[in-house]
C-alpha positions in Angstrom: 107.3 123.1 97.1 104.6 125.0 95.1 104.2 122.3 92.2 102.5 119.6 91.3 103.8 116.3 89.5 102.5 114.5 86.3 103.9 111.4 85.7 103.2 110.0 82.1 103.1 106.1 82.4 100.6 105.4 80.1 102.6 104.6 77.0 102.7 101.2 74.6 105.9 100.6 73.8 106.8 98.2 71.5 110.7 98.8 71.3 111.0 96.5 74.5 109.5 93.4 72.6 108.6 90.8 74.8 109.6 92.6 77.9 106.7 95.2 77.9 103.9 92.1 76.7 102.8 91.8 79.9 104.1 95.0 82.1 104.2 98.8 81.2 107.9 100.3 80.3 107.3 102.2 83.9 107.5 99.1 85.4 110.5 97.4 84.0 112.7 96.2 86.6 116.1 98.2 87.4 119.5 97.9 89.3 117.9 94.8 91.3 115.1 96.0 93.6 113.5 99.5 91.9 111.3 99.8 89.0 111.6 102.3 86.8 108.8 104.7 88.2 110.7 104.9 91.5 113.2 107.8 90.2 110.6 109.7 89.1 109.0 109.4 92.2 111.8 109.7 94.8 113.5 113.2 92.9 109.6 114.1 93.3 109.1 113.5 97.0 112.8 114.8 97.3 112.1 118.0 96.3 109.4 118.0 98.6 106.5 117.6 96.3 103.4 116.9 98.0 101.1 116.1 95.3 102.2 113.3 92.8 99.4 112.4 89.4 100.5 108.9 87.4 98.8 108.8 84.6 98.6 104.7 83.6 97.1 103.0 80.5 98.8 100.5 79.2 99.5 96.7 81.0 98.9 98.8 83.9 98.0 96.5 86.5 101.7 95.8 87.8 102.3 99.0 88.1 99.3 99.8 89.7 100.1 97.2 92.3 103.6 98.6 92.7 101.9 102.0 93.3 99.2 100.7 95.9 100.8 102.2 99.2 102.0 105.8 99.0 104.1 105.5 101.8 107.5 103.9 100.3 107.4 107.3 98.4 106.2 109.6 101.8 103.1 110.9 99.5 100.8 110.0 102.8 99.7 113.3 103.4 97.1 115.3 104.3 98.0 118.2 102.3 98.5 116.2 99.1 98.7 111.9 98.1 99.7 109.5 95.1 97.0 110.1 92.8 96.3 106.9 89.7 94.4 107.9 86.8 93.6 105.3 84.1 91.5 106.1 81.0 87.5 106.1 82.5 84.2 106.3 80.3 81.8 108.7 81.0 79.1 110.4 79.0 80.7 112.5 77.6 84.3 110.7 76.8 85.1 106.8 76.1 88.6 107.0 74.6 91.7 105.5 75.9 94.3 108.1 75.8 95.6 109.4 72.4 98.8 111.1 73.5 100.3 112.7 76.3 98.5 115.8 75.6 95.0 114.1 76.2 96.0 112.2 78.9 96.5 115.4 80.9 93.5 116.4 79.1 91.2 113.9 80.5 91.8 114.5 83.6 92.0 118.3 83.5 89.8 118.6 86.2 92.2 117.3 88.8 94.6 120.5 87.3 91.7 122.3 88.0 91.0 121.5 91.7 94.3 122.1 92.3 96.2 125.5 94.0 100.1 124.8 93.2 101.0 127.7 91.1 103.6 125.1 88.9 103.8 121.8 86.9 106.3 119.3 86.7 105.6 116.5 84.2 108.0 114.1 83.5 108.1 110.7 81.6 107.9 107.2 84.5 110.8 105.1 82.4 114.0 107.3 82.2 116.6 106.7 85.4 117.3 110.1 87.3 117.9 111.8 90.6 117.2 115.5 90.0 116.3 118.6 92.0 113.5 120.1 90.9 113.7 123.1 93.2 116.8 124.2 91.0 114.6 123.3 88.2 111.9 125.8 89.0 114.1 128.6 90.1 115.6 128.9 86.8 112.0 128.9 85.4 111.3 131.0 87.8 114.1 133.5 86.7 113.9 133.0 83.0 109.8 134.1 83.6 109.7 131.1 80.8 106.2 129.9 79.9 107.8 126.2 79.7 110.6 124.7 80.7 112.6 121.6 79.0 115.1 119.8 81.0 117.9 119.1 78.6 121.2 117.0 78.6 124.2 116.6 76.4 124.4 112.9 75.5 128.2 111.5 74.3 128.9 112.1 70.6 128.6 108.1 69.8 125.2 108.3 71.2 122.5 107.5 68.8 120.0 110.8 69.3 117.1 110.1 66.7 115.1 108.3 69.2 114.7 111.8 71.8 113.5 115.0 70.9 116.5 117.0 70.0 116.9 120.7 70.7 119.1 123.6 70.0 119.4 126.4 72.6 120.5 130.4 72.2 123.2 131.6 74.4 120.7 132.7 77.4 119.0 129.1 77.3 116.1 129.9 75.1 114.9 127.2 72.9 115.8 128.1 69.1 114.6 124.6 67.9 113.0 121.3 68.9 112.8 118.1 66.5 111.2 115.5 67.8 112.8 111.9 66.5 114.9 112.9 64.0 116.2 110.9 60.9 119.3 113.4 61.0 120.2 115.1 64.3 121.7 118.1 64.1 122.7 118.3 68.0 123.7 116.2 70.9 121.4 118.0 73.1 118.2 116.4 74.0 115.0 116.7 75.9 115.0 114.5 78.9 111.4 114.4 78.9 110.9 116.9 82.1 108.7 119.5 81.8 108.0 122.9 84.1 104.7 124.8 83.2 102.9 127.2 84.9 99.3 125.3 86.1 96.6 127.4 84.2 98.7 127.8 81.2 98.5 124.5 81.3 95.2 124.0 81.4 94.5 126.8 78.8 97.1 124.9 76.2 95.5 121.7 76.6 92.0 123.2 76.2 93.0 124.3 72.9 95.0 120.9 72.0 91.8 119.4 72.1 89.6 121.5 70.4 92.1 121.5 67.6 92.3 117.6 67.6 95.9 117.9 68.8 96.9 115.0 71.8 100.5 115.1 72.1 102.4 117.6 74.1 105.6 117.3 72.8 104.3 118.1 68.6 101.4 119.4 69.5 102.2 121.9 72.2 106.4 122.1 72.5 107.1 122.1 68.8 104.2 123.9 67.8 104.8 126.9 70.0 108.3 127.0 70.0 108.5 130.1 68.2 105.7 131.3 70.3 105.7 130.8 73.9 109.1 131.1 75.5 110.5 127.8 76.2 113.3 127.3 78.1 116.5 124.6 78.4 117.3 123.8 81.6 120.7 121.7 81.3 121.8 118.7 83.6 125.3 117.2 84.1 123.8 113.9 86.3 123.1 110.8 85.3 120.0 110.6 83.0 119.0 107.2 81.2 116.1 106.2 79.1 114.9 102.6 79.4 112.1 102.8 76.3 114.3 99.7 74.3 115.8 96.6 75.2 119.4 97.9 74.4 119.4 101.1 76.8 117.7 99.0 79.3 120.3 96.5 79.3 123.0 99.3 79.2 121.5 100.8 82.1 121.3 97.7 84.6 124.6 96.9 83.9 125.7 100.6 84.3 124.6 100.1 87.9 127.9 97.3 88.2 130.0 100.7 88.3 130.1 102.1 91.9 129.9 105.8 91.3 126.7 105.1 89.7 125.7 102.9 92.6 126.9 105.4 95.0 125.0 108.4 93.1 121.8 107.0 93.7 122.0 104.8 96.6 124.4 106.2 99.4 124.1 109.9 98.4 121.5 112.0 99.3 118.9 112.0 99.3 118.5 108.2 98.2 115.9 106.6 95.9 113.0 104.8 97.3 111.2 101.7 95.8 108.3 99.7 97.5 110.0 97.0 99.9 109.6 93.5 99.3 109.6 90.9 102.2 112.3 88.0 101.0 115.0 86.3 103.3 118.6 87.5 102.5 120.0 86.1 99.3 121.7 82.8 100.3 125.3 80.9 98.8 125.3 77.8 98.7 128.8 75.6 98.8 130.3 76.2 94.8 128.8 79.4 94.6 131.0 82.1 92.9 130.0 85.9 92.6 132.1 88.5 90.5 130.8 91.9 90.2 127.3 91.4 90.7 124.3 92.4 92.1 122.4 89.6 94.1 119.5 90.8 95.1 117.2 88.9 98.6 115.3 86.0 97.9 118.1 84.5 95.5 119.9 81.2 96.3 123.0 80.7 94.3 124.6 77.6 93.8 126.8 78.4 90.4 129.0 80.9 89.2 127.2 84.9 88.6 129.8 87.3 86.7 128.9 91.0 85.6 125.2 90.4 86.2 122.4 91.7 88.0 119.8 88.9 89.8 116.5 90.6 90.9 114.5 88.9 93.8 113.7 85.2 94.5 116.1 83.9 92.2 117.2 80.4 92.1 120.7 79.5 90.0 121.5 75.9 90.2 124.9 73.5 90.2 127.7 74.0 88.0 125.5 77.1 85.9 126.9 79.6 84.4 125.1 83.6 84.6 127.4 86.1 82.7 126.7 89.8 81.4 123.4 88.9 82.1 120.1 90.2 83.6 117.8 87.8 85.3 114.5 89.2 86.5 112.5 88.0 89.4 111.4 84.7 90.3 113.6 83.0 88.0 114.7 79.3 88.1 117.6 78.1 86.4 118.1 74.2 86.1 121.7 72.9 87.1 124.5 72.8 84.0 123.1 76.0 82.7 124.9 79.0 80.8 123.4 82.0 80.3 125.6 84.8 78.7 124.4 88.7 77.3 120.8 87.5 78.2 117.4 88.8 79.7 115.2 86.8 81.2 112.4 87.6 81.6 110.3 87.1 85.0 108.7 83.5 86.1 111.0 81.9 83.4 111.7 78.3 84.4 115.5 77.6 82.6 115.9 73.4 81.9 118.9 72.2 83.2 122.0 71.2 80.9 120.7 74.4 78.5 122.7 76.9 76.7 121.4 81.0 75.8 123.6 83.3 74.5 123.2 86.7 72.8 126.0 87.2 69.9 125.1 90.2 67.5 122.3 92.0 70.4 120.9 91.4 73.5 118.8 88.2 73.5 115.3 87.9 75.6 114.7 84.7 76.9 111.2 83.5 78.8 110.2 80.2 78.7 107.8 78.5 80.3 108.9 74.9 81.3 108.0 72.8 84.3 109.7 74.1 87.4 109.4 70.4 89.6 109.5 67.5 87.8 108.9 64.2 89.4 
């Protein structure tokens, strides 16, 4: 394919409270065995995408990990790789990155060295499976100067936290708010972007000799009325995982089999890094309903509407419901644990109770795994 990809996994966000203390948002854990990077990456190397920059800033080292080996993703190429940039002081520069905008900026000379004609950028924590050879054809055929992938979200969908847009009959953006306090349209920016490389490069240039560092405000609001900027609209699923309630909503909407079935036995198929655990194991009393067990776990209680990520342990007589339990987890015999997530390396005392009534409770404790 004759693009490049930018993914933006830099961010802080502080919507995911405790989850995100000690892991980016890119990282977060999803549907058992993926992180939330991996959907970016597989619709990447699906659309045969050679060349793949991840631009990383904040609690970056897990996802760096995660990223260590190109060849979960098949970026192992001659012609092209898995590129990680993190913010680097030099002479010239020693800030972190200020916004999407100067993230790309500061490392404009890898734009630069480049040939692909075409960029696609796209945010690492939003769950997606997605062409992008459709994608560029249409941008391709609009002879737009940028392209925003759009989607209509449900009319009890709350909107304010996307960019929302408004689009003219032939798909030409008419108006782009980013965050609104009043939306005036269900139609939002998915966060994927196609660009033509050295207008690129040219409109970051200026960004930051203006002072400007984020590409949405700075670049797709600014010059809507300027450049012409395209909708490109999708009927897939598309979920955002930047807060604790939409991550929640999209583990569990993983328990549905279509959803399971779009990204897993359809091609082509997401790809994650593989982890090296024994098969989950049930033990005499165990009791699973609508759940997804992932390998490492041993269960000894009863698991309903959850999701168990890897090297989980659930003890006697427990209780896990409408729950997500994140990896190497231990939870002590005689233990309920209902509309919870808990966090990872969380040791759970036995004959304890957690449950979430009004929202989604977060739960990480660290107690003594063995005691004597």
């Amino acid at each position: 394919m004759k693009a490049l990809g930018i993914i933006l996994a830099g961010g802080n966000n502080n919507r995911m409270k405790g989850l995100t203390h000690e892991r980016a948002a890119s990282a977060m854990p999803v549907a058992g065995s993926f992180k939330g990077i991996d959907f970016a990456l597989s619709s990447m190397t699906n659309s045969h995408i050679q060349t793949v920059a991840v631009l990383t800033q904040y609690n970056a080292r897990s996802l760096n990990e995660h990223l260590s080996s190109s060849k979960w993703w098949n970026f192992g190429r001659k012609q092209g790789g898995l590129y990680l940039f993190t913010p680097t002081i030099t002479a010239e520069n020693s800030d972190w990155y200020r916004g999407t905008a100067d993230a790309m900026y500061q490392n404009i000379e890898f734009l630069k060295r480049r040939h692909e004609p075409y960029v696609i950028i796209s945010s690492g924590d939003c769950v997606y499976k997605l062409d992008f050879n459709k994608v560029l054809e249409f941008h391709i055929e609009k002879k737009a100067d940028i392209t925003v992938v759009c989607k209509d979200m449900r009319a009890d969908v709350d909107v304010s936290r996307f960019g929302v847009v408004r689009m003219g009959e032939d798909g030409r953006l008419t108006e782009f708010e980013e965050k609104p306090i009043m939306a005036q349209s269900n139609t939002i920016s998915t966060g994927i972007y196609i660009i033509r490389r050295r207008q690129l490069i040219e409109i970051l240039e200026n960004a930051a000799e203006e002072g400007r560092y984020d590409f949405v405000n700075d670049v797709l609001v600014r010059y809507k009325n300027i450049k012409k900027i395209y909708g490109y609209k999708i009927n897939s699923y598309w979920s955002n995982i930047a807060d604790v309630d939409a991550y929640f909503s999209t583990n569990m909407d993983f328990l549905r089999p279509d959803v399971r079935s779009f990204f897993f036995k359809e091609e082509p198929t997401t790809c994650s890094k593989v982890e090296d655990f024994p098969p989950a194991k049930y033990n005499p009393g165990a009791d699973v309903n609508n759940s997804l067990i992932s390998s490492g776990c041993i269960i000894n209680g009863k698991v309903k509407n959850s999701i168990l990520f890897g090297q989980v342990f659930i003890g006697k007589n427990c209780e896990i419901i409408n729950s997500i339990i994140l990896d190497d987890v231990y939870i002590g015999d005689n233990t309920r644990v209902e509309n919870c997530i808990v966090d990872s390396n969380t040791t759970l005392n036995p004959n304890t109770y957690y449950c979430g009534k009004d929202e989604i409770k977060i739960v990480s404790e660290d107690n003594d795994r063995y005691v004597i």
